[in-house]
mmCIF file of the C-alpha atoms, coordinates in Angstrom:
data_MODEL
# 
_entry.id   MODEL 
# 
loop_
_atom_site.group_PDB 
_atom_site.id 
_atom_site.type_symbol 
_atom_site.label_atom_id 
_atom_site.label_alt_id 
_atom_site.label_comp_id 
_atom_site.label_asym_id 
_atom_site.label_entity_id 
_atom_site.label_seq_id 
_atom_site.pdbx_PDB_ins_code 
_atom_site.Cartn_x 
_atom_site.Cartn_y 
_atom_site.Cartn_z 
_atom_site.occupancy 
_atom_site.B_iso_or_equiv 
_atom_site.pdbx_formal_charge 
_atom_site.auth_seq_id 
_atom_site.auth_comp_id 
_atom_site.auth_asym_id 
_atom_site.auth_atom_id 
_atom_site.pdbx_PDB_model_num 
ATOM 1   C CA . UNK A 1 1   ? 84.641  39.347 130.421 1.00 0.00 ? 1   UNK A CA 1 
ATOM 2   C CA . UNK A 1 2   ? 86.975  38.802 133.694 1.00 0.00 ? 2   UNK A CA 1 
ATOM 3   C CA . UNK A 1 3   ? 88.329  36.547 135.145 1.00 0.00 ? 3   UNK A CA 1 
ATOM 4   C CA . UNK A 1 4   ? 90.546  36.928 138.455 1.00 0.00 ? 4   UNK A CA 1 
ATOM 5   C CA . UNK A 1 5   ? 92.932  33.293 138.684 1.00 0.00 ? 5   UNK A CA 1 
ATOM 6   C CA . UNK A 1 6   ? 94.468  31.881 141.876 1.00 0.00 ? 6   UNK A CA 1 
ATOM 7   C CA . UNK A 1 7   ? 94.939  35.704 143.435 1.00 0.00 ? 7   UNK A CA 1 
ATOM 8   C CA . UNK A 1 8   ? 96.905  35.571 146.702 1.00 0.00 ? 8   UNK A CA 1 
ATOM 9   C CA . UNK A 1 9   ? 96.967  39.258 148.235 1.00 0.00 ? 9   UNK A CA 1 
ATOM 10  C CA . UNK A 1 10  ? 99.391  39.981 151.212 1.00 0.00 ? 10  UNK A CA 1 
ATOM 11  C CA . UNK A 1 11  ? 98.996  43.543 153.383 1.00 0.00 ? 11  UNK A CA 1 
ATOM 12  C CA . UNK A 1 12  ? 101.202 44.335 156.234 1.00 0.00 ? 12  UNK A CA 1 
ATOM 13  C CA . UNK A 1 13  ? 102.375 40.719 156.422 1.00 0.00 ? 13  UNK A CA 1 
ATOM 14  C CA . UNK A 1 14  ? 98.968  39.303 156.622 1.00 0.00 ? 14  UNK A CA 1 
ATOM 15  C CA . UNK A 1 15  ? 97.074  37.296 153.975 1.00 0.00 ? 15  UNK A CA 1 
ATOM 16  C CA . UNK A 1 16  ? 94.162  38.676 152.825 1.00 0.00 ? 16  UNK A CA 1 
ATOM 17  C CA . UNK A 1 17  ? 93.229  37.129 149.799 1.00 0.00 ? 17  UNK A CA 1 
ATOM 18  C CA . UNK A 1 18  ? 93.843  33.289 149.317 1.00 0.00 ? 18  UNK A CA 1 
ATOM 19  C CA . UNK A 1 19  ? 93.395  31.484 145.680 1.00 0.00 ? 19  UNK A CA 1 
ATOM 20  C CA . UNK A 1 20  ? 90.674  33.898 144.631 1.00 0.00 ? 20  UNK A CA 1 
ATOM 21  C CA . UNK A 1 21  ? 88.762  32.335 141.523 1.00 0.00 ? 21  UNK A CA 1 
ATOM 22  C CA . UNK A 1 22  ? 85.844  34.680 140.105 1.00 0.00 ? 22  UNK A CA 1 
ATOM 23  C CA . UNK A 1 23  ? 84.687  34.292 136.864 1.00 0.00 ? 23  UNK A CA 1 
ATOM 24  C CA . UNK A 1 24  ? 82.598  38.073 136.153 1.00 0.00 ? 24  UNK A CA 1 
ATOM 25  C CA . UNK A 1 25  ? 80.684  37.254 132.760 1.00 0.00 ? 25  UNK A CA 1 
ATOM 26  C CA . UNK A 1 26  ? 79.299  40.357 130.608 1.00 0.00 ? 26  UNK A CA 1 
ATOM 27  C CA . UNK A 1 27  ? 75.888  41.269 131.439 1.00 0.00 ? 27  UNK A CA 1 
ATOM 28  C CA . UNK A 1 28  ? 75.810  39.533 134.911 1.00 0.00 ? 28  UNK A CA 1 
ATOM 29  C CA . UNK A 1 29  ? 75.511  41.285 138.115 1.00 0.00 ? 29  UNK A CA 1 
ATOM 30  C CA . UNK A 1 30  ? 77.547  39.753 140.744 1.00 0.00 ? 30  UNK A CA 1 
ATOM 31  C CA . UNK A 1 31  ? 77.418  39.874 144.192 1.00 0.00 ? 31  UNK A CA 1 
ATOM 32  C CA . UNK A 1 32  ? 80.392  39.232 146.952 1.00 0.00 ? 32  UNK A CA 1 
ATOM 33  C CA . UNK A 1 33  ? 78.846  39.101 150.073 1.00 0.00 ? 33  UNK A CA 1 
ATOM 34  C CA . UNK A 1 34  ? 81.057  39.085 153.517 1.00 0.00 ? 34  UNK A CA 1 
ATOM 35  C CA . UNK A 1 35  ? 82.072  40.669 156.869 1.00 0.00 ? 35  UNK A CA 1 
ATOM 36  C CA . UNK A 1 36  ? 84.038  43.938 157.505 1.00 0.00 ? 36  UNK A CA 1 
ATOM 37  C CA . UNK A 1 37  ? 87.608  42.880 156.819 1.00 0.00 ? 37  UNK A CA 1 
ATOM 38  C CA . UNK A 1 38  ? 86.689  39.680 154.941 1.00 0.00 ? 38  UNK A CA 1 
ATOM 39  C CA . UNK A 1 39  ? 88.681  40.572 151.546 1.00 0.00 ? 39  UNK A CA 1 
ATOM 40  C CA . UNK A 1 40  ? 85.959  42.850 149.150 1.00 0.00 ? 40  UNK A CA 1 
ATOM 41  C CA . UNK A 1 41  ? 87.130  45.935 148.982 1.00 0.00 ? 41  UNK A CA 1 
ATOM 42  C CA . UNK A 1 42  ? 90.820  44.097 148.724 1.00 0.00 ? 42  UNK A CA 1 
ATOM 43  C CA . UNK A 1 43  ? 89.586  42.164 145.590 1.00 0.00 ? 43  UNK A CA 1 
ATOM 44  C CA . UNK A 1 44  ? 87.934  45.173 143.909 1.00 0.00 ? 44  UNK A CA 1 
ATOM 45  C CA . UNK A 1 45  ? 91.389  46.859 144.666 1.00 0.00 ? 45  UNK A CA 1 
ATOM 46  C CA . UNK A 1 46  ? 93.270  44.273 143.124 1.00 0.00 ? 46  UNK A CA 1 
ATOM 47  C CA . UNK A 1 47  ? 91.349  44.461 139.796 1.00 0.00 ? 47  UNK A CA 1 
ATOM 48  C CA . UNK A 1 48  ? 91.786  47.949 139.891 1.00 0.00 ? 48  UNK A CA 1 
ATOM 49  C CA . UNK A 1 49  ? 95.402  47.914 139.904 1.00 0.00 ? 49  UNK A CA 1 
ATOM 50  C CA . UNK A 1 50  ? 95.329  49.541 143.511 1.00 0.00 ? 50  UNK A CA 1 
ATOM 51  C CA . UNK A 1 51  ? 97.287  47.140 145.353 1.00 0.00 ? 51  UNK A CA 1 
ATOM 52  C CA . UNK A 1 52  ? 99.340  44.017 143.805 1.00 0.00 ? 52  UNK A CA 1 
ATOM 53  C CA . UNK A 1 53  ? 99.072  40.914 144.340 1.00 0.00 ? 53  UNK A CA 1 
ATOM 54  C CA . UNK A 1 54  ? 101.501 38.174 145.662 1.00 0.00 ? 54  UNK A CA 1 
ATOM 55  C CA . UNK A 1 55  ? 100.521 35.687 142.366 1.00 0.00 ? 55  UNK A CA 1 
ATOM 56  C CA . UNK A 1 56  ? 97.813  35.357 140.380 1.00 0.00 ? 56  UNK A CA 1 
ATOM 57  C CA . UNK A 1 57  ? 95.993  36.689 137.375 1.00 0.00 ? 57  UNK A CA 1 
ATOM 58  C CA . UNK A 1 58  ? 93.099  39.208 136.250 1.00 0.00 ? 58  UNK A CA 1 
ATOM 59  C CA . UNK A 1 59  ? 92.545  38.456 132.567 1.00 0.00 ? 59  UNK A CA 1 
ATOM 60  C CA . UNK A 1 60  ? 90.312  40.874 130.416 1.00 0.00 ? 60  UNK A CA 1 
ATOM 61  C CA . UNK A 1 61  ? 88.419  39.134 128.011 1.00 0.00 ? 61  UNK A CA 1 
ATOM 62  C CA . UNK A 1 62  ? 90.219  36.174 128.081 1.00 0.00 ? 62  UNK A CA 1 
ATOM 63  C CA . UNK A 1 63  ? 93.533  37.373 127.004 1.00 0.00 ? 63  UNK A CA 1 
ATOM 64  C CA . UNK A 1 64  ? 94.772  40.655 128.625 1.00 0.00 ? 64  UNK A CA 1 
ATOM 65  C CA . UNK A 1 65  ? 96.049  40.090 132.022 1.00 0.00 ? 65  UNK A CA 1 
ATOM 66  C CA . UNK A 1 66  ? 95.147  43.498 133.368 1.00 0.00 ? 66  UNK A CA 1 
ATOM 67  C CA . UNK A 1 67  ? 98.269  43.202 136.792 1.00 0.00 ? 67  UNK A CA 1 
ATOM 68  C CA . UNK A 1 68  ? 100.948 43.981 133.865 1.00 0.00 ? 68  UNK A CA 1 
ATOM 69  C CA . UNK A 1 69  ? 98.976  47.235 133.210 1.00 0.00 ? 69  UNK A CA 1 
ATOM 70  C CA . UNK A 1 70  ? 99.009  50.498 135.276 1.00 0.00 ? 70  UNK A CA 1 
ATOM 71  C CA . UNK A 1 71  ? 96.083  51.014 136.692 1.00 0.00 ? 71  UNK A CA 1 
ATOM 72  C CA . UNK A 1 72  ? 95.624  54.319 135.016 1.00 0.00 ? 72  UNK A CA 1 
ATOM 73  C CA . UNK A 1 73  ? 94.742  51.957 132.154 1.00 0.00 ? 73  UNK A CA 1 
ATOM 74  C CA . UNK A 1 74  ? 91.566  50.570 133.650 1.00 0.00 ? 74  UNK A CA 1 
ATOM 75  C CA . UNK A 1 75  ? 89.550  53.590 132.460 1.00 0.00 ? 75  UNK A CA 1 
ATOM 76  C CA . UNK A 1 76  ? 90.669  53.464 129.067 1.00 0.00 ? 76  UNK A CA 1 
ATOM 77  C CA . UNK A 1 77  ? 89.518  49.392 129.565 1.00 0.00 ? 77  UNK A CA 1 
ATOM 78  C CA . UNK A 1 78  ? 86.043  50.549 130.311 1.00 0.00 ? 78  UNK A CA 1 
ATOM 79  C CA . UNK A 1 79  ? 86.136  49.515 133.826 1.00 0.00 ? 79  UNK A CA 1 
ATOM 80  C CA . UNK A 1 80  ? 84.239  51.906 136.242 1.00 0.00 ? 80  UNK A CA 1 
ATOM 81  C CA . UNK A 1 81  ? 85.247  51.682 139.988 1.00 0.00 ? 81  UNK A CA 1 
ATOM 82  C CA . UNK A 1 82  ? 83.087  53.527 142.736 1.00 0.00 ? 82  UNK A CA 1 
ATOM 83  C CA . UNK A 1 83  ? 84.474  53.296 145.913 1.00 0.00 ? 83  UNK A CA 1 
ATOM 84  C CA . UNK A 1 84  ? 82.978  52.888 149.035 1.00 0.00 ? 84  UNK A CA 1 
ATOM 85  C CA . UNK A 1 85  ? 84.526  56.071 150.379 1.00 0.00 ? 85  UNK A CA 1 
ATOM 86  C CA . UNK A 1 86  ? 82.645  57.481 147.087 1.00 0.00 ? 86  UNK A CA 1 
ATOM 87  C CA . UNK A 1 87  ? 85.865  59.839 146.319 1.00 0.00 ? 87  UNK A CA 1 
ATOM 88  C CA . UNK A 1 88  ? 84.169  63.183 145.381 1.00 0.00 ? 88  UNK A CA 1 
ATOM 89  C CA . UNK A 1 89  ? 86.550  65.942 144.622 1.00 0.00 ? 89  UNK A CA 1 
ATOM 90  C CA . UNK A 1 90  ? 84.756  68.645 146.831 1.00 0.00 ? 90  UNK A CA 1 
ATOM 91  C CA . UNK A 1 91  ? 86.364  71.771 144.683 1.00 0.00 ? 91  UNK A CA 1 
ATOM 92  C CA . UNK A 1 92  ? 84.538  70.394 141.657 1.00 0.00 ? 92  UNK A CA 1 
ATOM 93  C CA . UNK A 1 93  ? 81.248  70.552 140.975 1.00 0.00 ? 93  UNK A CA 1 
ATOM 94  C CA . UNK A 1 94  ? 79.365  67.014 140.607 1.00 0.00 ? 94  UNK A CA 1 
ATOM 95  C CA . UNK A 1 95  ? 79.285  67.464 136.535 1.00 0.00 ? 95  UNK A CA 1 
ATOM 96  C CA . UNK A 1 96  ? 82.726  68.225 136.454 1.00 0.00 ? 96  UNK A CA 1 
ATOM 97  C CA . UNK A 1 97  ? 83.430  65.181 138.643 1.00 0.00 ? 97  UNK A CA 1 
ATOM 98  C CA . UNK A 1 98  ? 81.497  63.228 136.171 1.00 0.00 ? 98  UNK A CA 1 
ATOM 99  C CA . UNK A 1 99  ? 83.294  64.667 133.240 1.00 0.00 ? 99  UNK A CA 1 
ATOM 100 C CA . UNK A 1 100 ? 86.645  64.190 134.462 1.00 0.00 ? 100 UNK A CA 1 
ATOM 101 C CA . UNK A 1 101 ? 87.856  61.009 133.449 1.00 0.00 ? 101 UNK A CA 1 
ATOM 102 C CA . UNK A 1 102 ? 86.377  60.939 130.226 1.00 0.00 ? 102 UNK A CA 1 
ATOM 103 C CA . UNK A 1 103 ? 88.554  64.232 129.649 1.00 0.00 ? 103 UNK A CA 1 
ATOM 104 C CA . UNK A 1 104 ? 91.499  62.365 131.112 1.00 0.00 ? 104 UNK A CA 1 
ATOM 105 C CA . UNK A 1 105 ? 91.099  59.800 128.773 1.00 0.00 ? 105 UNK A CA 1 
ATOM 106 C CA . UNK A 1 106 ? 91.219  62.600 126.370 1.00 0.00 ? 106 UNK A CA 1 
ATOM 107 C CA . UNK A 1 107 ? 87.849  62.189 124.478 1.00 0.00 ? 107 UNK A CA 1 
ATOM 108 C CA . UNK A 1 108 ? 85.900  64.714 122.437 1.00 0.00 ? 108 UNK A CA 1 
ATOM 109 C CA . UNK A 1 109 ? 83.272  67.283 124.011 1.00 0.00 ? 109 UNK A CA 1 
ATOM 110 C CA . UNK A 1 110 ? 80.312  65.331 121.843 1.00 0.00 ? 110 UNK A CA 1 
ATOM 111 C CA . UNK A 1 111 ? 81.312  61.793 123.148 1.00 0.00 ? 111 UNK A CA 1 
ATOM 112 C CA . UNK A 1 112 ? 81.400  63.490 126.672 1.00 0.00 ? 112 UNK A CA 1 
ATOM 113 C CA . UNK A 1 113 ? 77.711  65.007 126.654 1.00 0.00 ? 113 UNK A CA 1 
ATOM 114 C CA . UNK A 1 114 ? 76.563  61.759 124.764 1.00 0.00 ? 114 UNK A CA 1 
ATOM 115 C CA . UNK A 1 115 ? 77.560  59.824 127.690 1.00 0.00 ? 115 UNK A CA 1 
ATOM 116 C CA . UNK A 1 116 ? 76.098  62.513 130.922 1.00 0.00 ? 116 UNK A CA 1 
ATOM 117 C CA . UNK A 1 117 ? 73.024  62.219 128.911 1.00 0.00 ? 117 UNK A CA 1 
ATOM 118 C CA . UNK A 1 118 ? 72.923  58.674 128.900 1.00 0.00 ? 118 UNK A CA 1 
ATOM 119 C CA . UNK A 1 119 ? 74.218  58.827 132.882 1.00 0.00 ? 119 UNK A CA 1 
ATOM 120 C CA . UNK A 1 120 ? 70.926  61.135 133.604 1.00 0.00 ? 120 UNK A CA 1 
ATOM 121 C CA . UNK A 1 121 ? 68.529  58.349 131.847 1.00 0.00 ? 121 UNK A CA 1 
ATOM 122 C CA . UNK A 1 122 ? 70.101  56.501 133.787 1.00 0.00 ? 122 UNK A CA 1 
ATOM 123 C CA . UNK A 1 123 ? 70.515  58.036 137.471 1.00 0.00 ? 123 UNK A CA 1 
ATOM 124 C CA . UNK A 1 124 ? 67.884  61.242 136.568 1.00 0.00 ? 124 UNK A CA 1 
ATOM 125 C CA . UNK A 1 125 ? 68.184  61.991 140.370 1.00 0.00 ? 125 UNK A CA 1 
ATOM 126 C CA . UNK A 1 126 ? 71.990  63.118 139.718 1.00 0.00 ? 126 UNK A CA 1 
ATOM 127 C CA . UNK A 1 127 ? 70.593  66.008 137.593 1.00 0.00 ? 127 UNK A CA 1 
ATOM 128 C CA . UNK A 1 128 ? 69.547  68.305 140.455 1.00 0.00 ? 128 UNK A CA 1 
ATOM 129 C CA . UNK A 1 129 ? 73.006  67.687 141.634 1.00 0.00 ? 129 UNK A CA 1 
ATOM 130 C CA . UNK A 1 130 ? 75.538  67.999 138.569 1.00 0.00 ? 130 UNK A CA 1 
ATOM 131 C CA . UNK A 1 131 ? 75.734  72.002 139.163 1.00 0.00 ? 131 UNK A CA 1 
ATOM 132 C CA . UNK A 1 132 ? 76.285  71.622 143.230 1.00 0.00 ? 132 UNK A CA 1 
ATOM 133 C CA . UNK A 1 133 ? 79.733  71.382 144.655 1.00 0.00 ? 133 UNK A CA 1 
ATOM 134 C CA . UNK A 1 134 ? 81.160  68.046 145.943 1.00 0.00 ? 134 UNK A CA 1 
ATOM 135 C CA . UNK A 1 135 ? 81.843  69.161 149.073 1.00 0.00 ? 135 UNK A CA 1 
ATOM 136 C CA . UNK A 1 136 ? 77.812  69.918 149.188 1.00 0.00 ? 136 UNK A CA 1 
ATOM 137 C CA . UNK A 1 137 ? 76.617  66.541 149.067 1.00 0.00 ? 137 UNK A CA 1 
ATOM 138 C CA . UNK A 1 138 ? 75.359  64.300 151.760 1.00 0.00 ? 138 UNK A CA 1 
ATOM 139 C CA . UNK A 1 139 ? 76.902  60.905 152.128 1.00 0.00 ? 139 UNK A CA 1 
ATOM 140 C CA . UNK A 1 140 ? 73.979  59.424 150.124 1.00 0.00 ? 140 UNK A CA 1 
ATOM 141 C CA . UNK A 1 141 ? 74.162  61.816 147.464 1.00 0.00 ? 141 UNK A CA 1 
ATOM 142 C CA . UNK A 1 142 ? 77.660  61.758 147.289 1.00 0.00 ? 142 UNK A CA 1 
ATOM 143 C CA . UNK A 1 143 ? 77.005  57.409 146.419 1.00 0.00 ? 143 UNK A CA 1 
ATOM 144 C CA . UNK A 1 144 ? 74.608  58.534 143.666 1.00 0.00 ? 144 UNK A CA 1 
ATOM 145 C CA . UNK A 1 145 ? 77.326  61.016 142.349 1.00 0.00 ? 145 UNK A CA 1 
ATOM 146 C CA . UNK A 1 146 ? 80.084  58.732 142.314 1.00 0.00 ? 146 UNK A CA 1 
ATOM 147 C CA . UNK A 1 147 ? 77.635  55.555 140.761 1.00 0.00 ? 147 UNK A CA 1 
ATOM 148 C CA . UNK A 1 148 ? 77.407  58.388 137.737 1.00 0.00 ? 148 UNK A CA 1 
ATOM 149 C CA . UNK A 1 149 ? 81.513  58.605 137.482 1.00 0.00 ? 149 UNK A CA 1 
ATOM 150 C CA . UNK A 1 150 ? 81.150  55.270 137.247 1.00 0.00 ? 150 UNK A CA 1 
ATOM 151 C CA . UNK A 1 151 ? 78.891  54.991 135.390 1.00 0.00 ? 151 UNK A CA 1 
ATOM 152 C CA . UNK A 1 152 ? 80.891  57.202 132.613 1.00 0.00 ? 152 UNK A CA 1 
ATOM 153 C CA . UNK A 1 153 ? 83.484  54.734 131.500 1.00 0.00 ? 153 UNK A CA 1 
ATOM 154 C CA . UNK A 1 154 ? 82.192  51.966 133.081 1.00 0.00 ? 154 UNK A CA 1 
ATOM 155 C CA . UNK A 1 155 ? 81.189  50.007 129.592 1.00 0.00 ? 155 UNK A CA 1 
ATOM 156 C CA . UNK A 1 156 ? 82.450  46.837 130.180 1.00 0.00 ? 156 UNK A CA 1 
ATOM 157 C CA . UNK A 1 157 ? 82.733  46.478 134.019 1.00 0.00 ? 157 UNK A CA 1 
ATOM 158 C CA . UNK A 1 158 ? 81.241  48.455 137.169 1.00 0.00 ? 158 UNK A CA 1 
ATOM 159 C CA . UNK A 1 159 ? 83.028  47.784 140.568 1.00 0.00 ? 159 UNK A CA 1 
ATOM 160 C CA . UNK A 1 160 ? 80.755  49.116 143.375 1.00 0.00 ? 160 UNK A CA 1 
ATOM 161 C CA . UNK A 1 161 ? 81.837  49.069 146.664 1.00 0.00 ? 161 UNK A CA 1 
ATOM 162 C CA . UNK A 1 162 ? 79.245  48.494 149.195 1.00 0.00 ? 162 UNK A CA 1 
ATOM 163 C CA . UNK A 1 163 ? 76.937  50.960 147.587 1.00 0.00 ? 163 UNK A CA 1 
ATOM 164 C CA . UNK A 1 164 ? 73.852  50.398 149.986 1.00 0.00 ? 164 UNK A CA 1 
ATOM 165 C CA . UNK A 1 165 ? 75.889  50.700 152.775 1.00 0.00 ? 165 UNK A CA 1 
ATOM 166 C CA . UNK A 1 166 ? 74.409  53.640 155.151 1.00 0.00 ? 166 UNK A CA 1 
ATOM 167 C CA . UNK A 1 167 ? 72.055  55.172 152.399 1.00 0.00 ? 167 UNK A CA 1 
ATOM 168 C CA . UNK A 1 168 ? 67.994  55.996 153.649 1.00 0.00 ? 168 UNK A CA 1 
ATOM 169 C CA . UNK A 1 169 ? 65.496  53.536 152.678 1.00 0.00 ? 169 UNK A CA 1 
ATOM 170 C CA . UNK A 1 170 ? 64.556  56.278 149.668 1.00 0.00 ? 170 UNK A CA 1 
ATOM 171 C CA . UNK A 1 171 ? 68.042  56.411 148.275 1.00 0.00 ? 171 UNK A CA 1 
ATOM 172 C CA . UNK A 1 172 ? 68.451  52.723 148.036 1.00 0.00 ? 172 UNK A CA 1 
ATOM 173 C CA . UNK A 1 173 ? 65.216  52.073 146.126 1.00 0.00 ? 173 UNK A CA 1 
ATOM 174 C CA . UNK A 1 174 ? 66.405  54.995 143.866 1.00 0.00 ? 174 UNK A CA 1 
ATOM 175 C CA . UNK A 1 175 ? 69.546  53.727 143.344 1.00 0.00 ? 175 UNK A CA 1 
ATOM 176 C CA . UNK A 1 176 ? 68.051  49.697 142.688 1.00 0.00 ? 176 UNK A CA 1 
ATOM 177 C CA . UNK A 1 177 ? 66.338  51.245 140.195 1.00 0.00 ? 177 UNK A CA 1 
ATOM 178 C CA . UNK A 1 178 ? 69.447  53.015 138.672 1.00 0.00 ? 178 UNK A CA 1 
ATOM 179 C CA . UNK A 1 179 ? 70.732  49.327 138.312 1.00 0.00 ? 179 UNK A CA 1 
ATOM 180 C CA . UNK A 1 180 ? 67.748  48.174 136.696 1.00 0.00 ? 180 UNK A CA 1 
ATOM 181 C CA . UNK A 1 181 ? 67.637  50.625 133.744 1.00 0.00 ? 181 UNK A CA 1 
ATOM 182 C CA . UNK A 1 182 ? 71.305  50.773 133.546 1.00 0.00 ? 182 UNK A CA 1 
ATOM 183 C CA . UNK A 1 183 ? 70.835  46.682 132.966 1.00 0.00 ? 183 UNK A CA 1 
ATOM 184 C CA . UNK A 1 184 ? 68.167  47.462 130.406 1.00 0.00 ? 184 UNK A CA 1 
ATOM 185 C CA . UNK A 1 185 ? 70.360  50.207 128.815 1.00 0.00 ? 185 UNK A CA 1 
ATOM 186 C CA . UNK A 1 186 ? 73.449  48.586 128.545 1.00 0.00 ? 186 UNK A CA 1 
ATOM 187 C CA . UNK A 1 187 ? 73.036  44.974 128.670 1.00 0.00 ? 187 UNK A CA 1 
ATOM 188 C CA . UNK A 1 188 ? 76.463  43.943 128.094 1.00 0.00 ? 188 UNK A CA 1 
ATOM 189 C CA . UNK A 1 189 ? 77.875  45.407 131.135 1.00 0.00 ? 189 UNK A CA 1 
ATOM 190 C CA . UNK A 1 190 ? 78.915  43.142 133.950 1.00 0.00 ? 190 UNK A CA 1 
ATOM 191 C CA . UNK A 1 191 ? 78.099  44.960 137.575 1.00 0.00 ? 191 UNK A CA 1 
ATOM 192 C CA . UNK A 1 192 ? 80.097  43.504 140.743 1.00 0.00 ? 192 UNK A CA 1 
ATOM 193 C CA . UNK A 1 193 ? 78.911  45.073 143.912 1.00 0.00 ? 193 UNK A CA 1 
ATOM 194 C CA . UNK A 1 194 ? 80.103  43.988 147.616 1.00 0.00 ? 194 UNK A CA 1 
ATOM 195 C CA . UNK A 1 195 ? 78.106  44.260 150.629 1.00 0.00 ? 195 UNK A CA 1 
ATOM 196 C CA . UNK A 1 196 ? 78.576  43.030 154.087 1.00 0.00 ? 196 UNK A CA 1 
ATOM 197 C CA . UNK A 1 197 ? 74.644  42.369 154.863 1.00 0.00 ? 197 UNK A CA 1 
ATOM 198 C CA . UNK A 1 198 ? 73.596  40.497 152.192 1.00 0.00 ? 198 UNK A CA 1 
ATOM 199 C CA . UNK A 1 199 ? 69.793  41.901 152.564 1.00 0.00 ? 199 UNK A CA 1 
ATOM 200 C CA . UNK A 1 200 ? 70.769  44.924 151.097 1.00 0.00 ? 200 UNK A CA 1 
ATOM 201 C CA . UNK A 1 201 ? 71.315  43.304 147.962 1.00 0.00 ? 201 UNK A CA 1 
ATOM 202 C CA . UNK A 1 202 ? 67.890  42.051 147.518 1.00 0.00 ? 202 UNK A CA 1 
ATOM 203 C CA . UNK A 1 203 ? 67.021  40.039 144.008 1.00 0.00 ? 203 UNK A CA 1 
ATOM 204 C CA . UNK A 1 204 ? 69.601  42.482 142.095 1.00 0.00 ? 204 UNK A CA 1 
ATOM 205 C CA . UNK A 1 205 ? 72.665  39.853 141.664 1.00 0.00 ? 205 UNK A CA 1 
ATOM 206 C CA . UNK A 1 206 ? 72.426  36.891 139.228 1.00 0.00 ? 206 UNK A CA 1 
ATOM 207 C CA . UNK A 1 207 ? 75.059  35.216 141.447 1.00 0.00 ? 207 UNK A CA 1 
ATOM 208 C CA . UNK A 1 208 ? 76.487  35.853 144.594 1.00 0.00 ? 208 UNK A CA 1 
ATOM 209 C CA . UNK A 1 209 ? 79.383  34.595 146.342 1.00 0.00 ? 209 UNK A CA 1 
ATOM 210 C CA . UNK A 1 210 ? 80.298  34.607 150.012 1.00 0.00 ? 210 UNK A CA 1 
ATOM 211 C CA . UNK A 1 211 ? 83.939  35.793 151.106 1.00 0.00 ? 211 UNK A CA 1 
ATOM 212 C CA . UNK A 1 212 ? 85.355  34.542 154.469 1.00 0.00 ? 212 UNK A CA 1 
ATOM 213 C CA . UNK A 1 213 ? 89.252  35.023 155.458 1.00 0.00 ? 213 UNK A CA 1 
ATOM 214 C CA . UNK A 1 214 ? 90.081  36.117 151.770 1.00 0.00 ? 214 UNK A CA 1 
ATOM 215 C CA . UNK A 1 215 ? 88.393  32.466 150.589 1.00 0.00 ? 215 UNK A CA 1 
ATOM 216 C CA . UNK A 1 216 ? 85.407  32.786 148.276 1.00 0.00 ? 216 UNK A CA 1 
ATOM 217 C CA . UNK A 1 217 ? 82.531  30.720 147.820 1.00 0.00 ? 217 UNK A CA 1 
ATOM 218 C CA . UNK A 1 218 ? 80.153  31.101 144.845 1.00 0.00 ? 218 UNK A CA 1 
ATOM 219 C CA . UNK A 1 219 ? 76.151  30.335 146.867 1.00 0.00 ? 219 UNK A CA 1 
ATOM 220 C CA . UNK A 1 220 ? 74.288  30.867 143.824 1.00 0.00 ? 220 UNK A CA 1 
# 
C-alpha cells in the first residue's frame, strides 16, 4: 500500500526523523508507539504532505511517490488523516464537517450520503452529533467526529493521531469498537495510529513499532 524509504525530517535545525523505513500493507493496522516528541505526529505529517522532508520517499502502491504531490492530493488518494488536535471547524455543524472534503473533492450528492451512511454503521455514536455545532463538542466527541472525516475518504489509508489520548474509559471502548467494524467493513484499508502509552492500544494493531529520537523499530 505504503511505503515511507530512508525519510530524514529536519525542523528548526534539529533532526527529527532519521532513515525512517515503514512498510504500511493494506488491511493491516499499525501501531507506532513512542514518547512526546519522539517523531509520530512528524511521520504522519510527512505522509501527509504537511512538512517535507530532507530525503527520502513515500511511495503509494508501489509506484507513486506521494512528496512530488501537493498534499491537497492525499484526499483524492484515499488517505484519511485525523489529527490529534482533531481539527473541527466550530462554525460547521459535525455533518457538514464530515461532508466537506468529499465536496472538495467535488463528488456527487449520492456518493456523499452513500459514504455518511456507511460512516454511521460504522461510528453510530456520531449520529446524535452530525446536527450539533463543532464548537459544541467535548474533546472526546470532537475525536469521534474527526475519526468520521476520516473515515470519509479514508479508503485506502487512515492516519490517526493518538486517538486514545485523553478520551473516558467509555469513549475508548466505543471508539475500539469503531475500528473493529470499520476492519470488518472495509477490509482493505490499512489503519496507522500513534500513541505514546502503548496500553492504550490494546490487541488492536497487527504490528507495532517503537519510535525513539526519530529511529523506528518494528517489536512485532
Amino acid at each position: 500500500m505504503i511505503r515511507l524509504q530512508n525519510i530524514n525530517v529536519e525542523i528548526a535545525g534539529n533532526q527529527v526523523l532519521r532513515d525512517i523505513n515503514l512498510h504500511l500493507p493494506a488491511g493491516k493496522v499499525v501501531g507506532i508507539v513512542g514518547h512526546n516528541g519522539a517523531g509520530k505526529t512528524t511521520t504522519l505529517r510527512t505522509i501527509m504532505g504537511l512538512i517535507a522532508p530532507l530525503s527520502g520517499e513515500v511511495l503509494f502502491k508501489n509506484t507513486i511517490d506521494l512528496l512530488k504531490k501537493p498534499a491537497y492530493t492525499r484526499a483524492g488518494d484515499g488517505i484519511g488523516y485525523s489529527p490529534e488536535d482533531r481539527v473541527i471547524f466550530p462554525t460547521l455543524t459535525v455533518e457538514e464537517n464530515l461532508r466537506l472534503p468529499c465536496e472538495v473533492l467535488g463528488m456527487g450528492s449520492q456518493e456523499i450520503r452513500q459514504r455518511l451512511e456507511q460512516v454511521k454503521e460504522i461510528v453510530p455514536e456520531i449520529i446524535e452529533l452530525l446536527p450539533r455545532s463543532g464548537s459544541a463538542l467535548s474533546g472526546g466527541q470532537g475525536k469521534m467526529a474527526a475519526l468520521g472525516r476520516a473515515l470519509m475518504i479514508g479508503r485506502n489509508l487512515l492516519l490517526l493521531d493518538e486517538p486514545f489520548q485523553g478520551l473516558a474509559p467509555r469513549l475508548a471502548r466505543l471508539y475500539t469498537e469503531a475500528l473493529a467494524r470499520l476492519r470488518q467493513s472495509q477490509p482493505d484499508v490499512c489503519v496507522v495510529i500513534t500513541e505514546s502509552n502503548a496500553k492504550l492500544l490494546g490487541d488492536i494493531p497487527d504490528h507495532v513499532c517503537n519510535i525513539e529520537r526519530g529511529s523506528l523499530q518494528l517489536l512485532s
